[in-house]
C-alpha positions in Angstrom: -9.4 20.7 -77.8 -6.4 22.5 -76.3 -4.1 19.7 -74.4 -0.7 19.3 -73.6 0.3 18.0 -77.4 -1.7 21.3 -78.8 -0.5 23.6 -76.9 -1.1 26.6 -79.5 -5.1 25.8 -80.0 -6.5 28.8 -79.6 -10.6 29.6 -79.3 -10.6 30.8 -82.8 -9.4 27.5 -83.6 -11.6 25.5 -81.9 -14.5 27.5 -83.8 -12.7 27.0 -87.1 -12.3 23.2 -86.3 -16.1 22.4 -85.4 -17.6 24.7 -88.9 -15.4 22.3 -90.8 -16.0 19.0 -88.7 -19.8 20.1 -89.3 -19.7 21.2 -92.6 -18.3 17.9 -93.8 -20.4 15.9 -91.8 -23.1 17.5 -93.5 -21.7 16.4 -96.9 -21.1 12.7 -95.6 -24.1 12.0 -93.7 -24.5 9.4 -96.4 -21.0 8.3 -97.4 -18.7 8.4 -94.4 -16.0 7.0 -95.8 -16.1 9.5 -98.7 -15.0 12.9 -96.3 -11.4 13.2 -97.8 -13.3 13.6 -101.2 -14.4 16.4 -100.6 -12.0 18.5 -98.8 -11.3 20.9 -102.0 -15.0 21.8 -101.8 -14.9 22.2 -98.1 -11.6 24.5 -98.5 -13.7 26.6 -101.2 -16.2 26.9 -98.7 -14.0 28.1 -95.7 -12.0 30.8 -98.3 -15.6 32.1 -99.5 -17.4 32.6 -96.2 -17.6 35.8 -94.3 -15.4 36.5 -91.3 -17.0 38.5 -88.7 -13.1 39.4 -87.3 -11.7 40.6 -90.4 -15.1 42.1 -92.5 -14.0 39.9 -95.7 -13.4 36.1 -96.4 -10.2 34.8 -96.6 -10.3 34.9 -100.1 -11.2 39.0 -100.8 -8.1 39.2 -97.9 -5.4 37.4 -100.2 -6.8 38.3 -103.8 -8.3 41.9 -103.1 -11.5 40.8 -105.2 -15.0 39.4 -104.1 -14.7 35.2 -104.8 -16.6 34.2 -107.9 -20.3 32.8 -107.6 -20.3 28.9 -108.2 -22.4 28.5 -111.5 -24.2 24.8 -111.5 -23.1 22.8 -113.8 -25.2 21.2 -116.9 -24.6 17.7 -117.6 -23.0 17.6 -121.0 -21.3 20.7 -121.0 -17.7 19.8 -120.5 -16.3 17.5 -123.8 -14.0 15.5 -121.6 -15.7 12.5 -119.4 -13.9 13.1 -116.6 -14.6 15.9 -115.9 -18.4 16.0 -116.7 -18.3 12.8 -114.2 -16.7 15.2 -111.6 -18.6 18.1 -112.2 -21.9 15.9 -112.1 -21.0 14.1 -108.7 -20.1 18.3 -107.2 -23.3 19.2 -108.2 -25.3 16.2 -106.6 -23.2 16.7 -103.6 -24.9 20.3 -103.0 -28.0 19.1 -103.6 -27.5 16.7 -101.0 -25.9 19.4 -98.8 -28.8 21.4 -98.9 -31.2 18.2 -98.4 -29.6 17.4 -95.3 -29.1 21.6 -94.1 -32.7 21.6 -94.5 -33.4 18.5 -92.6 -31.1 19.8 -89.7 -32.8 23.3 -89.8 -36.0 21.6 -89.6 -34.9 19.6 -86.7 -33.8 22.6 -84.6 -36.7 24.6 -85.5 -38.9 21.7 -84.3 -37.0 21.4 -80.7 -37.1 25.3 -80.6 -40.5 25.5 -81.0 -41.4 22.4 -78.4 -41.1 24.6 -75.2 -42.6 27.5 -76.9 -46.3 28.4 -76.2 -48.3 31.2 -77.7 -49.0 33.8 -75.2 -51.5 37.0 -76.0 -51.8 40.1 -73.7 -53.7 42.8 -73.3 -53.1 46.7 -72.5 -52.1 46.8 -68.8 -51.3 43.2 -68.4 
């Protein structure tokens, strides 16, 4: 939030700042104490997403190119342990991601829909 020691936050800031805060909550839900982890992922994320102010992501802006798609990874097909261990641990991330995306989704749609009644009317109501 914009205070005295930050003056220079700006409203496109504080949007930038709660997509990330919310993204990686998202992929911590289960492992708080895991967030910094993940930041590289979370940075991909960010440079791959569509801006509505500039027409591109960040990352067509700097390379001139649409990003590349993210390809799941197969367990077994890197040689080195490392990183098939790392690659294996991304991949159950997403899913986890998208577990807890749906779960959310479902939450809002559920308190959407709460105050919501169906209503029918006829010509020349």
């Amino acid at each position: 939030m914009f205070s005295s020691y930050h003056p220079q936050t700006d409203g496109q800031t504080e949007v930038l700042n709660r997509c990330l805060e919310n993204y990686l909550r998202c992929m911590c839900a289960q492992n708080p104490k895991d967030w910094a982890k993940w930041l590289p992922l979370v940075e991909w994320w960010y440079n791959i997403t569509y801006h509505s102010a500039t027409q591109k992501t960040p990352f067509e802006v700097l390379y001139n190119q649409v990003p590349p798609l993210h390809l799941t990874y197969l367990p077994g097909e890197s040689t080195h342990k490392g990183v098939d261990k790392t690659l294996q641990r991304r991949e159950e991330m997403l899913k986890q991601v998208q577990h807890n995306l749906q779960q959310a989704q479902e939450r809002m749609k559920t308190l959407a829909n709460k105050g919501r009644t169906d209503r029918e009317f006829q010509v020349r109501d």
